[in-house]
C-alpha positions as CSV (number, residue, x, y, z in Angstrom):
1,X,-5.9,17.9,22.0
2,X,-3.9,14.6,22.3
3,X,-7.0,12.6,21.8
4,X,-8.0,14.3,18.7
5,X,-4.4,14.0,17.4
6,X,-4.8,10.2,18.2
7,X,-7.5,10.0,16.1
8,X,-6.7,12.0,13.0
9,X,-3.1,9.7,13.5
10,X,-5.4,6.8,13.3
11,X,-6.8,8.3,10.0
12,X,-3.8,8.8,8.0
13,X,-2.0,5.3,9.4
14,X,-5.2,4.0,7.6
15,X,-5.3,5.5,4.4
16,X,-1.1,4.9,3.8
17,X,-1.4,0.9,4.9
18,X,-4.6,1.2,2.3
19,X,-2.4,2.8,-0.9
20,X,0.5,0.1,0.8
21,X,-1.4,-2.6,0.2
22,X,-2.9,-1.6,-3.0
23,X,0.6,-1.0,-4.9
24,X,0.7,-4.2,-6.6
25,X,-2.3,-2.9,-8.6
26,X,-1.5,0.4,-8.8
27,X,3.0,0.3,-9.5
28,X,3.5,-0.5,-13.1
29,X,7.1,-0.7,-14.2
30,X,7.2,-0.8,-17.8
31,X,4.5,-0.4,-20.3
32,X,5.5,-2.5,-23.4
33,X,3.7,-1.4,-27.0
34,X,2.5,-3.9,-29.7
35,X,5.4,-3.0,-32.4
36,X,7.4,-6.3,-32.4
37,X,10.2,-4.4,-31.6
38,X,12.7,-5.2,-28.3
39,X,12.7,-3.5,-25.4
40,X,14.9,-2.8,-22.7
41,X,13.4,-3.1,-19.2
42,X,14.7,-3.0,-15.9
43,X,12.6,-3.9,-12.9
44,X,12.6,-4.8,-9.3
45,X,14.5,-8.4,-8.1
46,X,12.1,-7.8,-4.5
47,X,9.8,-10.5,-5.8
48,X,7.7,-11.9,-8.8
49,X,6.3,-9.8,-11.3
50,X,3.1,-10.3,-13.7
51,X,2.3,-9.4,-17.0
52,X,-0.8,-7.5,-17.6
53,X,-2.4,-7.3,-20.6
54,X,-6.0,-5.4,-21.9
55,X,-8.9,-8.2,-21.6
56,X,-10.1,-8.2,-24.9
57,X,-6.7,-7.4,-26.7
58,X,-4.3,-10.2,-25.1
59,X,-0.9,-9.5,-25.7
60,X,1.7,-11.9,-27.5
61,X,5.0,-11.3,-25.9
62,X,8.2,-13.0,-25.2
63,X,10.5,-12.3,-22.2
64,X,14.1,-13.5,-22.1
65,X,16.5,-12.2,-19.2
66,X,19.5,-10.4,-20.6
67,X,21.7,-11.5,-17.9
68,X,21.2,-15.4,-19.3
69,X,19.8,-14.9,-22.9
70,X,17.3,-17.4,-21.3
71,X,13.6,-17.0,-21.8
72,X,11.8,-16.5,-18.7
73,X,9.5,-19.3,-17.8
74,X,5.7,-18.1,-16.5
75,X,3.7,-19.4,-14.0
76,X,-0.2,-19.6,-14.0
77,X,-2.1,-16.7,-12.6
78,X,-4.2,-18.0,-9.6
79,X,-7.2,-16.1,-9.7
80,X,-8.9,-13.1,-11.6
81,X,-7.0,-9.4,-11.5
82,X,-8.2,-6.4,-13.1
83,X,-6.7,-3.3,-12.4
84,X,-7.9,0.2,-14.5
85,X,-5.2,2.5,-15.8
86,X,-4.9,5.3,-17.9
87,X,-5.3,2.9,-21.0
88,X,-8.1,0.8,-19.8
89,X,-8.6,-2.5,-18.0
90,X,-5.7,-4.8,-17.5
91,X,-6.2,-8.4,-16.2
92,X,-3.2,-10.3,-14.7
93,X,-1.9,-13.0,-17.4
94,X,1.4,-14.4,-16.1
95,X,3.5,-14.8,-13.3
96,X,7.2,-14.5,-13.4
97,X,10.6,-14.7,-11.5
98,X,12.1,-11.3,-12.8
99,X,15.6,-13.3,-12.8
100,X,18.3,-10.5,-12.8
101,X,15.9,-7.5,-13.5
102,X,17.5,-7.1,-16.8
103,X,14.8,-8.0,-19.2
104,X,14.5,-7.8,-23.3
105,X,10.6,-7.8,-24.5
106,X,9.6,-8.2,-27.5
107,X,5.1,-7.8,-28.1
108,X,4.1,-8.7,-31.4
109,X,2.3,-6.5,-33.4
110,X,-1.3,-9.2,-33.5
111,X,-1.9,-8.3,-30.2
112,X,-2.2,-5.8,-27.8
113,X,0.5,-3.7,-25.2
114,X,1.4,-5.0,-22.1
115,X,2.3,-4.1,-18.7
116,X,4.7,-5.6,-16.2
117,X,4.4,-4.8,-12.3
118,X,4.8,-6.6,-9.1
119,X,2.6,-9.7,-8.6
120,X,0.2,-9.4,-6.3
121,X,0.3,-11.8,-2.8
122,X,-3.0,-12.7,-1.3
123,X,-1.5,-13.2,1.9
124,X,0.1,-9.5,2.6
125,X,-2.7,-8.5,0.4
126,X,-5.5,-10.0,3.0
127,X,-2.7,-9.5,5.9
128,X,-2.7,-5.9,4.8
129,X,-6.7,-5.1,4.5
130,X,-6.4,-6.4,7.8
131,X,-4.2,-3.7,9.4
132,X,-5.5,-1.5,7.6
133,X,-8.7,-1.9,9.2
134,X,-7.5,-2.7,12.8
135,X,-4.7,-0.2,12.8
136,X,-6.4,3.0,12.6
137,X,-10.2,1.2,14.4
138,X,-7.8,0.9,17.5
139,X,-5.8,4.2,17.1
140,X,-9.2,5.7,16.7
141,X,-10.8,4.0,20.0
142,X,-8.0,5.7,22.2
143,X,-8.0,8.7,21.0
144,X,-12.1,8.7,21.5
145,X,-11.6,7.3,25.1
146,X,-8.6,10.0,25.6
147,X,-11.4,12.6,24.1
148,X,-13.9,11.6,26.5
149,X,-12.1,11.5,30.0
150,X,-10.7,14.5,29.1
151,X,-14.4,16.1,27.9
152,X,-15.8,15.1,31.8
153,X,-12.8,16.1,33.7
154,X,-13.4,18.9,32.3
155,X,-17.1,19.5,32.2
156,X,-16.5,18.3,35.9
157,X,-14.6,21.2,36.4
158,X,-12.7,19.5,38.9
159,X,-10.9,21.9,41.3
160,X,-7.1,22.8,40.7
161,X,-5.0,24.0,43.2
162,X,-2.2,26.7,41.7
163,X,1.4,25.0,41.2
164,X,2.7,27.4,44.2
165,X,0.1,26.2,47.2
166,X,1.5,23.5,49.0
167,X,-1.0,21.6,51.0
168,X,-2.2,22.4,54.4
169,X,-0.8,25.8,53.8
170,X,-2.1,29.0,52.4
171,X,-0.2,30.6,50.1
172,X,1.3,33.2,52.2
173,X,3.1,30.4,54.2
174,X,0.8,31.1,57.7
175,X,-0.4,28.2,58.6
176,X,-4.1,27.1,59.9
């Protein structure tokens, strides 16, 4: 019972640090559309953010923070993202300090929608494929090992004594 519960414990510490480590790619917090129109957004000051946009439809957008009336400065994107949504593919474009969360966006209508969400890390994103292999592989090997001990004892069928017996004494406290 306590191995088994070990195990299945192992299972679903694995599959939460999985969806953990995926929500970069999967938390979107705004979706801007293409109308050339402003937008109100408010996001998340926990860490940079990135703009997505569809592969084939780049957006044309300008952020400026509201708190500043600055425009927010971008950083390259090191390395390839694509994550699938609802509308399609989306494919990491810039980087950006999110400044006071307050933002105005603005997409003109030449190009296509985009989509702002956290920025993905690669070292909690490799940190966390790690864990979430090694968490629930070494949850999993005590449980199995608590499984199997307890499977011989029992196939043992190792004598118990009843709680009440005392040894060297029969139950009926006469001795020898």
């Amino acid at each position: 019972m306590l191995g088994g519960g070990i195990v299945l414990a192992g299972l679903a510490i694995g599959i939460g640090m999985f969806v953990w480590t995926l929500r970069g790619f999967l938390e979107t917090d705004a979706t801007i559309p293409a109308d050339g129109r402003q937008h109100a957004v408010s996001i998340g000051t926990d860490g940079d953010r990135m703009l997505w946009v569809h592969e084939y439809d780049a957006a044309d957008c300008s952020i400026v923070d509201a708190a500043t009336g600055r425009e927010v400065s971008y950083s390259p994107v090191t390395g390839s993202f694509t994550k699938s949504a609802g509308s399609g593919e989306w494919v990491g474009d810039r980087r950006f300090d999110p400044g006071s969360g307050d933002l105005r966006v603005i997409c003109a209508p030449t190009g296509g929608p985009a989509q702002i969400g956290p920025a993905p890390e690669i070292g909690s994103f490799i940190g966390g494929i790690l864990a979430t292999i090694l968490a629930p592989l070494l949850l999993g090997a005590v449980g199995l090992v608590v499984l199997i001990v307890t499977g011989v004892r029992f196939a043992n069928g190792a004598p118990r004594r009843p709680r009440n017996v005392v040894r060297g004494r029969r139950p009926d406290n006469r001795s020898g």
